[in-house]
C-alpha positions as YAML, in Angstrom:
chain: A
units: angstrom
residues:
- id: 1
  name: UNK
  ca: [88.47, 62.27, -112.88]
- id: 2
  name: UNK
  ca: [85.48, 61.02, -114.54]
- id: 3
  name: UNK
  ca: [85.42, 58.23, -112.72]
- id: 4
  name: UNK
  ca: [84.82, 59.73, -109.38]
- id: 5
  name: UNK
  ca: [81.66, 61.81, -110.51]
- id: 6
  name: UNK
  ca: [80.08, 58.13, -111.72]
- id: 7
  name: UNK
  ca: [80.34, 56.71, -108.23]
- id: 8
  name: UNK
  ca: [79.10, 60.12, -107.21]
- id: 9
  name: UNK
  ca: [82.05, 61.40, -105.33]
- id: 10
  name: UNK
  ca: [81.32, 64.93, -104.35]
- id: 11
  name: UNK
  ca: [83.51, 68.48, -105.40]
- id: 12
  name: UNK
  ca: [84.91, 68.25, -101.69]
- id: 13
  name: UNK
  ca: [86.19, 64.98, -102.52]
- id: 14
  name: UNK
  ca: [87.50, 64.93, -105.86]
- id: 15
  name: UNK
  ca: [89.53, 68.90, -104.12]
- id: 16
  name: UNK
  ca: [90.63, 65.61, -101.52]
- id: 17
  name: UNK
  ca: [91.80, 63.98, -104.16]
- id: 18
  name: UNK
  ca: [94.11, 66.61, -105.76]
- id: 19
  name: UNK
  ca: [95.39, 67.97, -102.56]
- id: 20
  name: UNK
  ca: [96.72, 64.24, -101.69]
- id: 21
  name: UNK
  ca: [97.82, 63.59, -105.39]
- id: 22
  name: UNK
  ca: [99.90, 67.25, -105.01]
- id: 23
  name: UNK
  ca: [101.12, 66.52, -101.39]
- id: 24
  name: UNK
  ca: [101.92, 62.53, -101.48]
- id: 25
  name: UNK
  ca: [102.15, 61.28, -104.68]
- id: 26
  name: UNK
  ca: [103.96, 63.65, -106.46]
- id: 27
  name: UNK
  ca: [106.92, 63.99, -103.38]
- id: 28
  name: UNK
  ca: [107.07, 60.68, -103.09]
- id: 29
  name: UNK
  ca: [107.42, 60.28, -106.89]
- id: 30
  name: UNK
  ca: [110.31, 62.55, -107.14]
- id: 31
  name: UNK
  ca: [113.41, 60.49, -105.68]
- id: 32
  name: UNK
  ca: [112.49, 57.94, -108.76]
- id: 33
  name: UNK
  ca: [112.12, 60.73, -111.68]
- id: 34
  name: UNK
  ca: [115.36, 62.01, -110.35]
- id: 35
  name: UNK
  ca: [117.01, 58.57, -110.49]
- id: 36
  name: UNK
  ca: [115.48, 57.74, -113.75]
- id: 37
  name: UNK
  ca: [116.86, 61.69, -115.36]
- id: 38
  name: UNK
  ca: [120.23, 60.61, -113.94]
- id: 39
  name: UNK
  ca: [120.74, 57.62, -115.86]
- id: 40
  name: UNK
  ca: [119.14, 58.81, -119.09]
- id: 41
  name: UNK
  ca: [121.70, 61.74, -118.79]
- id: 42
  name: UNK
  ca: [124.68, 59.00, -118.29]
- id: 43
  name: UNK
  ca: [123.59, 56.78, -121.14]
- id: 44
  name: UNK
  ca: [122.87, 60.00, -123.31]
- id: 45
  name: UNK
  ca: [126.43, 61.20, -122.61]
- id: 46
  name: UNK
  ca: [128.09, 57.66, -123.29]
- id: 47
  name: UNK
  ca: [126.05, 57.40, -126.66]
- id: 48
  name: UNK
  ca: [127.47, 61.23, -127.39]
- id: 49
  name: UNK
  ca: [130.92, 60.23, -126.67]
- id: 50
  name: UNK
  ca: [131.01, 56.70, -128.63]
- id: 51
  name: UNK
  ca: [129.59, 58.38, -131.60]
- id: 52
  name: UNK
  ca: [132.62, 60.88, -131.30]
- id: 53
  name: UNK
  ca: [134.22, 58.10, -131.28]
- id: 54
  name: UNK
  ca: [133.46, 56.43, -134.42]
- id: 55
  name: UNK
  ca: [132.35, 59.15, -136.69]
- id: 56
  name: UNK
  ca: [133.59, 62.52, -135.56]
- id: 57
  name: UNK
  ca: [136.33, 64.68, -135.92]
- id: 58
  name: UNK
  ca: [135.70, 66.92, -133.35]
- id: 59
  name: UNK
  ca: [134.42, 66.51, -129.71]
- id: 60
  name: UNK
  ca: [135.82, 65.00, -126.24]
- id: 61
  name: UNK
  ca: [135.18, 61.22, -127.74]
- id: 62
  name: UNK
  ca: [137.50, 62.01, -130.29]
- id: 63
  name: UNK
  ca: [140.32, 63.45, -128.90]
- id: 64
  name: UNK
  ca: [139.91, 60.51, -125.85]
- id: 65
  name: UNK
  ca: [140.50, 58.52, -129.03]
- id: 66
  name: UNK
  ca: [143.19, 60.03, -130.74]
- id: 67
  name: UNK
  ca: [145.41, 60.54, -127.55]
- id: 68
  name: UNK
  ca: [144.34, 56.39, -127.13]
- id: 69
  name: UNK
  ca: [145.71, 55.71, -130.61]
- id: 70
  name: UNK
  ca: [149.36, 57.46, -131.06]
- id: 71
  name: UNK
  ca: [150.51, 56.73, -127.21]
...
C-alpha cells in the first residue's frame, strides 16, 4: 500500500487496486485454499487415527485396531 503513494499513485487508483484484488485475486485464489484445507484435513485425520492407534484406548483408530488384532 505504501508503495503505491511513493510512485504517486492516486486514491482512485490504489480504490482500482482493491476492487481488482477483491474481484480477481481473491476468486481465483479460492480453488487452491480449498485444495490446500482438503488435504490438511486428510493428513490431520490420518495423524488422529494413527495416534489412536498407538497410544489410545478409545477412538475409531483403536477399535480399527483391535477388530485388526483378534480376527
Amino acid at each position: 500500500m505504501d508503495e503505491m503513494w511513493s510512485f504517486g499513485h492516486s486514491k482512485r487508483q490504489q480504490r482500482w487496486f482493491w476492487h481488482a484484488f477483491k474481484n480477481i485475486v481473491v476468486p481465483g485464489s479460492l480453488p487452491s485454499i480449498a485444495s490446500g484445507l482438503t488435504t490438511g484435513i486428510a493428513h490431520a485425520w490420518f495423524c488422529l487415527v494413527t495416534a489412536e492407534i498407538l497410544a489410545g484406548r478409545y477412538g475409531i483408530g483403536y477399535i480399527t485396531w483391535k477388530s485388526y488384532v483378534t480376527s
